[in-house]
C-alpha positions in Angstrom: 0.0 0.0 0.0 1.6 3.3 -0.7 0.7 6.4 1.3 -0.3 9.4 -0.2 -0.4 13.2 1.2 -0.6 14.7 -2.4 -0.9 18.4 -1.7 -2.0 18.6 1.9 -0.4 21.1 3.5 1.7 20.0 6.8 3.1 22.2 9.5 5.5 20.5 11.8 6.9 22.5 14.7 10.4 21.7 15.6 11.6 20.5 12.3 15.1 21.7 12.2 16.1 18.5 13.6 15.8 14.7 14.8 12.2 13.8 14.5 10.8 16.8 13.8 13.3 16.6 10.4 12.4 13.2 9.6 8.6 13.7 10.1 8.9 17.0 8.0 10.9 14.9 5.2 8.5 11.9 4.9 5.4 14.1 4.6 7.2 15.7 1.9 8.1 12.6 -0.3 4.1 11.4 0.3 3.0 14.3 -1.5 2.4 17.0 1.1 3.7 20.4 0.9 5.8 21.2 4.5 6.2 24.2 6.5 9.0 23.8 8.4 8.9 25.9 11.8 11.9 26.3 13.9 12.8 28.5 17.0 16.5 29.0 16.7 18.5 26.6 14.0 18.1 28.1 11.0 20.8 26.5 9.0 19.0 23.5 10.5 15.4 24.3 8.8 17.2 25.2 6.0 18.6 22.2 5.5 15.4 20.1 5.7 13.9 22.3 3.4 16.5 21.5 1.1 16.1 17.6 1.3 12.5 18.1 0.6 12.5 20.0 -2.3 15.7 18.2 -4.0 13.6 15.2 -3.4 11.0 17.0 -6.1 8.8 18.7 -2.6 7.3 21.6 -1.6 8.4 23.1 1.7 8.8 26.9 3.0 10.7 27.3 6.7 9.2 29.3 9.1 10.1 31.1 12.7 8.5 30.9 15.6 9.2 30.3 19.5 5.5 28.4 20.1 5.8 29.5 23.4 4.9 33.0 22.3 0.8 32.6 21.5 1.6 36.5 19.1 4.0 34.5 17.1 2.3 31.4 16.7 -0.2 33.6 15.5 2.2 35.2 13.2 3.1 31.7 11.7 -0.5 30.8 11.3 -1.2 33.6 9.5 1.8 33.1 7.1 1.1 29.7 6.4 -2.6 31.3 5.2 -0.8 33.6 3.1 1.3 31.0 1.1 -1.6 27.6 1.3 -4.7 29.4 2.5 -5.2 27.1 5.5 -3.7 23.9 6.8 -4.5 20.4 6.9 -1.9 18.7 9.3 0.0 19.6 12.5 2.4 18.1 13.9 3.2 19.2 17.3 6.9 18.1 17.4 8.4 20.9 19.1 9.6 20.6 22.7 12.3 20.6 25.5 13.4 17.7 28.3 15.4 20.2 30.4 17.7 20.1 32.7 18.2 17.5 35.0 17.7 18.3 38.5 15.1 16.6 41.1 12.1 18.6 41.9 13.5 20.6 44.7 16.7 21.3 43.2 15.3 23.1 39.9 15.0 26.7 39.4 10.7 27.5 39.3 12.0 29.6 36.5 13.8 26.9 34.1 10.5 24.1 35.1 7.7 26.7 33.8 9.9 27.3 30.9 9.9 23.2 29.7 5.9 23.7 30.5 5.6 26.8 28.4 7.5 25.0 25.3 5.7 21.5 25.5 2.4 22.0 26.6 1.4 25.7 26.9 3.0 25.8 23.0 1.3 22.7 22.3 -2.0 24.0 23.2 -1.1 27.4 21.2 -0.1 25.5 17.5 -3.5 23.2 18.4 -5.5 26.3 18.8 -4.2 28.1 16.0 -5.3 24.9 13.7 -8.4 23.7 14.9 -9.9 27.3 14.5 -8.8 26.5 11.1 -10.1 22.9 11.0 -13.8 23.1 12.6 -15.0 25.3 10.2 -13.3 23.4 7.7 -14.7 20.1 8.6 -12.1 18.6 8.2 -8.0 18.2 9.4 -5.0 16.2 11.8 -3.4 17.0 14.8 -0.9 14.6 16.3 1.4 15.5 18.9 4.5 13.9 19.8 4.4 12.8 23.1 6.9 10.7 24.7 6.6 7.0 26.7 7.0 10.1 29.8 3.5 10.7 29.4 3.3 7.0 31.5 7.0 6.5 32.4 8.0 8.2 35.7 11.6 9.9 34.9 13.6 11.4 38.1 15.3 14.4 37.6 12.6 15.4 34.7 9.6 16.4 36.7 8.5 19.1 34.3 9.0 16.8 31.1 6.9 14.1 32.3 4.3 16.9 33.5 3.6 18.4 30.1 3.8 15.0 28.1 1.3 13.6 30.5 -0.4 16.9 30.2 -0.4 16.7 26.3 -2.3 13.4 26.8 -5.1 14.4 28.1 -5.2 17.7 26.5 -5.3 15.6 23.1 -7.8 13.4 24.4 -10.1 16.2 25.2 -9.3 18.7 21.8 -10.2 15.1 20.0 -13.4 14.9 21.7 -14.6 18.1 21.0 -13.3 18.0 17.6 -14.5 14.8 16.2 -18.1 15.5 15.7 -16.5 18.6 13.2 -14.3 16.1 10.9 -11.8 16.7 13.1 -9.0 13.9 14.4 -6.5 14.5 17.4 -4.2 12.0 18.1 -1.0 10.9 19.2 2.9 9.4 18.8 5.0 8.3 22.0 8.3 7.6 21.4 10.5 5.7 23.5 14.4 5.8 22.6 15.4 6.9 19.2 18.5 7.7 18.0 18.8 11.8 17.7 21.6 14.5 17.7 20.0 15.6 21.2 20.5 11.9 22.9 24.1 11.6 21.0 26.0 11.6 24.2 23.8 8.4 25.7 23.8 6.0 22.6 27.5 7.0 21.7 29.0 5.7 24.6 29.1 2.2 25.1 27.7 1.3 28.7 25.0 4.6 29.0 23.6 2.8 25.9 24.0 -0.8 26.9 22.0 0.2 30.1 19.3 1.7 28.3 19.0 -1.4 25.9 18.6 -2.9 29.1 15.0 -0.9 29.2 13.8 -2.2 26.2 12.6 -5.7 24.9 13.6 -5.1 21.3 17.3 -4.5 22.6 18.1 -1.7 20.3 16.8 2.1 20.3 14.6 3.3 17.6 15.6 5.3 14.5 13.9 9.1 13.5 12.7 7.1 9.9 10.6 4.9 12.4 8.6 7.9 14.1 8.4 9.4 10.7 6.9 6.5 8.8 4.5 5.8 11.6 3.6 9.5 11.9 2.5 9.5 8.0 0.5 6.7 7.7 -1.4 8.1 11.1 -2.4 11.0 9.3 -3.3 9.7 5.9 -6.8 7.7 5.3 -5.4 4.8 6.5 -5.5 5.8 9.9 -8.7 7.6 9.5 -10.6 5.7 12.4 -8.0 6.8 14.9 -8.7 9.7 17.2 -8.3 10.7 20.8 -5.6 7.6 21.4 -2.1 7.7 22.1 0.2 5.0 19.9 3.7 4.3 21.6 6.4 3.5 19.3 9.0 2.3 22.4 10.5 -0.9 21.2 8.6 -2.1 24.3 9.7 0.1 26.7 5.9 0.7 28.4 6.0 -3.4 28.9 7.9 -3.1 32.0 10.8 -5.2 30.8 12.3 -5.3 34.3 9.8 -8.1 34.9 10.6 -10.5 32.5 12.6 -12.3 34.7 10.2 -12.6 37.2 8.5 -10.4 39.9 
């Protein structure tokens, strides 16, 4: 079965890297035409808009901090410009933080993860789905993380907002779905990105957190991505309101398959 986004227009938030990239490149070679958002890496967006469009795509970058509701506004309303409207969003953008336990953290630096994962989250979603509704018709999916389940020490905030975007999904799909209208979306467990580089380049982090997952190996960008596409074409067009964790297992408590 092949997959086809021919001319939907996709924005993907984050995309100047890791996931975000891949996602962005995939939709492109389905068909769809990308908006590449990013907050600082520009050479980064750049270069992903390259690989879409040398790859025969369509794909514009565009600025935006998504923790700042006037700019996200701003990007919304270039994105209209260029496609009138806009079909697909990918919430990709978002930060784990530093790590530091929950009394050690600045109140400062764990709003700031909350303001980029979730309050953003809710920003880009809001931005589309007054687009959408009217429109009868659209995608959201949000990259969450296994977090939203798995407790993480040291990451209080991070596991807040993905567990936050959980149920704020579930709740933006079931007010949306009587409109046309899906919300859904993508957990990864561990994949291999630039950000993660210093855990699955040296030998022992990454034997230990192989030890965490059933599948023994950590996931690849390409995976997310592929996943990600066919989510939001008609083949997942019966899927709304749900979460689908791509973990290599990681959710099935591998600890206990040696006994209790």
């Amino acid at each position: 079965m092949e997959i086809q986004l021919t001319g939907k227009r996709v924005l993907v938030t984050g995309s100047s890297s890791g996931i975000g990239a891949a996602i962005a490149e995939h939709m492109g070679a389905a068909g769809a035409r990308v908006a590449v958002n990013y907050r600082s890496s520009e050479e980064g967006a750049e270069d992903t808009v390259k690989k879409i469009v040398d790859a025969g795509g369509e794909a514009f970058k565009v600025q935006a901090d998504i923790s700042d509701a006037t700019a996200v506004e701003k990007m919304f309303a270039e994105i209209d410009h260029r496609w009138g409207g806009i079909d697909v969003l990918i919430n990709n953008a978002g930060i784990d933080g530093e790590r530091l336990k929950s009394w050690e953290i600045e109140a400062r630096d764990w709003k700031n993860v909350i303001d980029i994962n979730l309050v953003g989250t809710f920003y880009c979603s809001q931005q589309a789905l007054k687009r959408m509704v009217p429109a009868e018709s659209g995608v959201i999916l949000n990259i969450s993380s296994v977090h939203e389940e798995i407790a993480w020490s040291g990451h209080s905030a991070y596991t807040a907002s993905k567990a936050g975007i959980s149920m704020m999904m579930k709740t933006m799909a079931q007010e949306a779905s009587p409109h046309g209208v899906r919300v859904l979306a993508v957990a990864p467990g561990a994949i291999r990105t630039p950000i993660n580089k210093d855990v699955w380049s040296d030998p022992e982090r990454l034997k230990d957190l192989k030890s965490k997952i059933p599948m023994n190996r950590i996931g690849e960008t390409d995976e997310v991505a592929r996943l990600v596409v066919v989510l939001v074409s008609e083949v997942g067009s019966y899927v709304t309101g749900e979460t689908i964790f791509i973990d290599g297992g990681m959710t099935d408590y591998p600890g206990f398959a040696h006994g209790g």
